[in-house]
DSSP file (Angstrom, degrees, kcal/mol; ACC not computed):
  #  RESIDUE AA STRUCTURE BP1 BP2  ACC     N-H-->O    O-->H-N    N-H-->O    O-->H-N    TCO  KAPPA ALPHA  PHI   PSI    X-CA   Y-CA   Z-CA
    1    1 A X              0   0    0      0, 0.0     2,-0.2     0, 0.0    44,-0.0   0.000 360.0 360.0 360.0 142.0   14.0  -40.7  -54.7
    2    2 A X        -     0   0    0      1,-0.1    48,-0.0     2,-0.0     0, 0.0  -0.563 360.0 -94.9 -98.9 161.6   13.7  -42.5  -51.6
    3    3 A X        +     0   0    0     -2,-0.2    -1,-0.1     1,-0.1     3,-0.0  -0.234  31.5 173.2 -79.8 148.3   11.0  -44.3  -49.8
    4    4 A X    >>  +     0   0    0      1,-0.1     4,-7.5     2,-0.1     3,-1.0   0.352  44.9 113.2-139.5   7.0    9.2  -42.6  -47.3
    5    5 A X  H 3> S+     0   0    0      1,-0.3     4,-2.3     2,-0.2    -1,-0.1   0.821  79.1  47.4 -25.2 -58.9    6.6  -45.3  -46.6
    6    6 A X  H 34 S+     0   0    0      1,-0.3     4,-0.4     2,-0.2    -1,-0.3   0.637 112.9  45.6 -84.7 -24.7    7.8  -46.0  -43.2
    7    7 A X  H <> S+     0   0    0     -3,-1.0     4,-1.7     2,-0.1     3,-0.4   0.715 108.1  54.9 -79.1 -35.1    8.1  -42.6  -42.0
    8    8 A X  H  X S+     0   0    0     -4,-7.5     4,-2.9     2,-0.2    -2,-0.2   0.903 110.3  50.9 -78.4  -7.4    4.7  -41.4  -43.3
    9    9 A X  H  < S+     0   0    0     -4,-2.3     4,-0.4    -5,-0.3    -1,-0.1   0.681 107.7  48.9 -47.0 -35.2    3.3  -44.2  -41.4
   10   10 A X  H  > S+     0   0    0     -4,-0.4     4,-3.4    -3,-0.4     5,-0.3   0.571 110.9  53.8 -82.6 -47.9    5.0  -43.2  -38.5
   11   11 A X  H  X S+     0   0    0     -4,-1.7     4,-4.1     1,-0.2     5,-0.2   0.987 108.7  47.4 -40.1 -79.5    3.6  -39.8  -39.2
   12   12 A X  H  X S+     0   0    0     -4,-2.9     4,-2.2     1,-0.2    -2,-0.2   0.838 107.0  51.3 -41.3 -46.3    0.1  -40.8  -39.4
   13   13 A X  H  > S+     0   0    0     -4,-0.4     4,-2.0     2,-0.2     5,-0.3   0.979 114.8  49.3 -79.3 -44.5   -0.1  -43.0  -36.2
   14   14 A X  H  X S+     0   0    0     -4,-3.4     4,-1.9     1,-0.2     6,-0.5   0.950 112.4  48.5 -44.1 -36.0    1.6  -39.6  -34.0
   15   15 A X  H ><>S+     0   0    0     -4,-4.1     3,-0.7    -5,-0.3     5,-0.5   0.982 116.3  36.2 -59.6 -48.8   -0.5  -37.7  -35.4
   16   16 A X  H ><5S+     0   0    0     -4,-2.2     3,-1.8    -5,-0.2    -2,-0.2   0.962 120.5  48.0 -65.9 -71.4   -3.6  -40.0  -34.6
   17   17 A X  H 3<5S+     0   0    0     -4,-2.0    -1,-0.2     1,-0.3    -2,-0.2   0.507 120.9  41.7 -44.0 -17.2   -2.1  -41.2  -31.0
   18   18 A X  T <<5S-     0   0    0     -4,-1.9    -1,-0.3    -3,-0.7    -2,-0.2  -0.163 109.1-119.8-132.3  25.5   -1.4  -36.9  -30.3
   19   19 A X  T < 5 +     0   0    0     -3,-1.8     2,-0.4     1,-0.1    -3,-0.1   0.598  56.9 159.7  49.9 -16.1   -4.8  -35.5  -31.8
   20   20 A X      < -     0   0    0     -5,-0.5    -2,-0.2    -6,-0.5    -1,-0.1  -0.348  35.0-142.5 -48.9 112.8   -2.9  -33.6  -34.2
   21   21 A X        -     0   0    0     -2,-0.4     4,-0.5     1,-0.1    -1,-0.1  -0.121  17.8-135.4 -55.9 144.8   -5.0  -32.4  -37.7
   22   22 A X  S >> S+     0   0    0      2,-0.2     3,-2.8     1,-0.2     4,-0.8   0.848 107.3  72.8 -83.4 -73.3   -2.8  -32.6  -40.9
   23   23 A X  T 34 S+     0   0    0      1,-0.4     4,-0.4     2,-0.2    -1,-0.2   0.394 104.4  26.5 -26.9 -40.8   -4.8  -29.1  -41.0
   24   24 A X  T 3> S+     0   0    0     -2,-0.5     4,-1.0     2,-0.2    -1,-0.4   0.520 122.1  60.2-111.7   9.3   -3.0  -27.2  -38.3
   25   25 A X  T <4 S+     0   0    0     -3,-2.8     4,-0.3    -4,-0.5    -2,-0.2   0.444 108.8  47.1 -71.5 -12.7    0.5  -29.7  -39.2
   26   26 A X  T  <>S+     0   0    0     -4,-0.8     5,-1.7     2,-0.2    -2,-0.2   0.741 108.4  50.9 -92.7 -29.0    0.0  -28.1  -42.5
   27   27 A X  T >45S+     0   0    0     -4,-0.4     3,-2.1    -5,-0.3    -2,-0.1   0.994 109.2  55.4 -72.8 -69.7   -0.4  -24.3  -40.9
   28   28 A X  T 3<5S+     0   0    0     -4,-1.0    -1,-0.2     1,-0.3    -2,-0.2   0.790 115.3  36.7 -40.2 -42.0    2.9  -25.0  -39.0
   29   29 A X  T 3 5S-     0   0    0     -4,-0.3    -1,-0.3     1,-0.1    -2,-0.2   0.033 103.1-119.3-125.9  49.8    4.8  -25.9  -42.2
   30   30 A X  T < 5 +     0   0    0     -3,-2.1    -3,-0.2     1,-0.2    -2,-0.1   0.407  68.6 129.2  53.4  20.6    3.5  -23.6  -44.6
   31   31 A X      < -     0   0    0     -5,-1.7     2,-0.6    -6,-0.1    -1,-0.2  -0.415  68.5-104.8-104.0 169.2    2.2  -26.3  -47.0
   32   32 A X     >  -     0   0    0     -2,-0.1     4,-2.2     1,-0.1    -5,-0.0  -0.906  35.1-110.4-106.3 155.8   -1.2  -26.1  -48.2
   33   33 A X  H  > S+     0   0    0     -2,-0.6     4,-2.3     2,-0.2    -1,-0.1   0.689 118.6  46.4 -43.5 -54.9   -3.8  -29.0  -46.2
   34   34 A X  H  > S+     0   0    0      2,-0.2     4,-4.0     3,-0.2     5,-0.3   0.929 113.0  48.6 -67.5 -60.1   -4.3  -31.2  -49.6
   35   35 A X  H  > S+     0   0    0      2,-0.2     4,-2.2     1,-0.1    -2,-0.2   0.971 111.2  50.2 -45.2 -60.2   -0.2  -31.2  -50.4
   36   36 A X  H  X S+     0   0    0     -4,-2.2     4,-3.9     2,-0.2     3,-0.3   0.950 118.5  39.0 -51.6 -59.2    0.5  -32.2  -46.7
   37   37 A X  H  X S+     0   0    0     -4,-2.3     4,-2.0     1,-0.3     5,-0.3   0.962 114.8  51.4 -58.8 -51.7   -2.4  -35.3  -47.1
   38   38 A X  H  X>S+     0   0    0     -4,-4.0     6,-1.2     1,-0.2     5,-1.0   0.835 114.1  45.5 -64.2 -29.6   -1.3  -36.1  -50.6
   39   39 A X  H ><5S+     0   0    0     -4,-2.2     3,-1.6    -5,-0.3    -2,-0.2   0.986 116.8  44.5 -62.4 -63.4    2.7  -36.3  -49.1
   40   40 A X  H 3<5S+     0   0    0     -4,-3.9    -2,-0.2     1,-0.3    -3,-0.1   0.883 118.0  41.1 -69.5 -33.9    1.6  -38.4  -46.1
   41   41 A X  H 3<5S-     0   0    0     -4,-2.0    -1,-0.3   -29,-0.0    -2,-0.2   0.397 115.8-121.2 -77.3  -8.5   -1.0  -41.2  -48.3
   42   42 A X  T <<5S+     0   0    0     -3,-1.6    -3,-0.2    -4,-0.6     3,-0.2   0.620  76.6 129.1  90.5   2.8    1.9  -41.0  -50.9
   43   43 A X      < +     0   0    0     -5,-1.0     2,-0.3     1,-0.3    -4,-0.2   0.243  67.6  48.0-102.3  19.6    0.1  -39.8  -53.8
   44   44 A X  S    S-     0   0    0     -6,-1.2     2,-0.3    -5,-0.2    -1,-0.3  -0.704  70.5-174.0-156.2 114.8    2.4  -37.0  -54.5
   45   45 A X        +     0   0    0     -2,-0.3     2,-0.3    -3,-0.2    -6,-0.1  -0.817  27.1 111.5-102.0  66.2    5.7  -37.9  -54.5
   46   46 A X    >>  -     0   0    0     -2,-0.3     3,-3.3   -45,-0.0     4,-0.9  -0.982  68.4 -91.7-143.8 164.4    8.6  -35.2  -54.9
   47   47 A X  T 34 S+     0   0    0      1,-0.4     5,-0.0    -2,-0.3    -2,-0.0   0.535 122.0  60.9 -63.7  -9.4   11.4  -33.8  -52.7
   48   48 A X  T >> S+     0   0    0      2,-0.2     4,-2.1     3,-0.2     3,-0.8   0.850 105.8  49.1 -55.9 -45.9    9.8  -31.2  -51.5
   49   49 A X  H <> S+     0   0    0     -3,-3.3     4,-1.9     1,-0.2    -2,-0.2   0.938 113.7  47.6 -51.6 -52.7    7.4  -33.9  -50.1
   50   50 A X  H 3< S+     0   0    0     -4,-0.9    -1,-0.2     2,-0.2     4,-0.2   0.421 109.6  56.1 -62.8   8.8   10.6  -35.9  -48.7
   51   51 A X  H X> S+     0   0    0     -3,-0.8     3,-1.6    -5,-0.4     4,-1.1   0.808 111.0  42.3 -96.7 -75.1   11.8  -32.5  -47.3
   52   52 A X  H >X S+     0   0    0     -4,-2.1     3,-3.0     1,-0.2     4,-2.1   0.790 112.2  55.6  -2.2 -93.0    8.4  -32.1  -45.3
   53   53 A X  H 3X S+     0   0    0     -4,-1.9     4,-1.1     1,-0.3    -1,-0.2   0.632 111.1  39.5 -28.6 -48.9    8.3  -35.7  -44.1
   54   54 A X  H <> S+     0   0    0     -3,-1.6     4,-1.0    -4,-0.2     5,-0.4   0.710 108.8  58.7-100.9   7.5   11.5  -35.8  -42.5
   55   55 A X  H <X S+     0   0    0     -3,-3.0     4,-1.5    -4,-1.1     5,-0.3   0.903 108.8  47.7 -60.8 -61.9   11.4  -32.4  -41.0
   56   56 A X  H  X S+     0   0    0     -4,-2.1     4,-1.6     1,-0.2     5,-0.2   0.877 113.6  53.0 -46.1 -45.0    8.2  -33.6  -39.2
   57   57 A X  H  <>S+     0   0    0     -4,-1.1     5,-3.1     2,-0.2    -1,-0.2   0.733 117.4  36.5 -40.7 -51.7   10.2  -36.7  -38.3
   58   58 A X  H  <5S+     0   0    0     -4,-1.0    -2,-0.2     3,-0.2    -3,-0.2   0.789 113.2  49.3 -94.9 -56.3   12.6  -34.9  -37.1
   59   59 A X  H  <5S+     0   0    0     -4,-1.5    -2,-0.2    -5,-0.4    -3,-0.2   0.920 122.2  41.4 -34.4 -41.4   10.9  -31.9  -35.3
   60   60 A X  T  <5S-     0   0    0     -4,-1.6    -1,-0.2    -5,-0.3    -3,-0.2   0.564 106.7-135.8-101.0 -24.0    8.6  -34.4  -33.6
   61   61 A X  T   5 -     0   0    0      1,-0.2     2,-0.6    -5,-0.2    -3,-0.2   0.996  35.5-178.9  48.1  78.7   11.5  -36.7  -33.1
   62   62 A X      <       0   0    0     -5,-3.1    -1,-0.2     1,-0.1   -51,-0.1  -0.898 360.0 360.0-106.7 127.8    9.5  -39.4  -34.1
   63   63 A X              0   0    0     -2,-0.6    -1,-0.1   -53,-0.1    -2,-0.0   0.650 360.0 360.0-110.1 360.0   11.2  -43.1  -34.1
């Protein structure tokens, strides 16, 4: 599985820099609030998480 360090990092700082809650990023993509946090801090790791992650990435067109 590939590393997603650098994109949930990337995640994290839009979110902080754009006021965005993983709470209502979690509404938007049907995950529940605790999956979404455990995907972006890395402590649950499986593709569904790597699906997320770059969907946000991409959706947000984050670089």
């Amino acid at each position: 599985m590939p590393e997603t360090l650098n994109g949930r990092e990337k995640i994290i700082k839009y979110l902080s820099d754009n006021d965005i809650s993983i709470s209502s990023l979690a509404v938007m993509y049907g995950v529940a609030k605790q999956d979404l946090a455990d995907y972006l801090s890395g402590r649950k790791k499986n593709p569904r998480g790597n699906q997320i992650i770059l969907k946000i990435i991409s959706d947000f067109k984050i670089n």
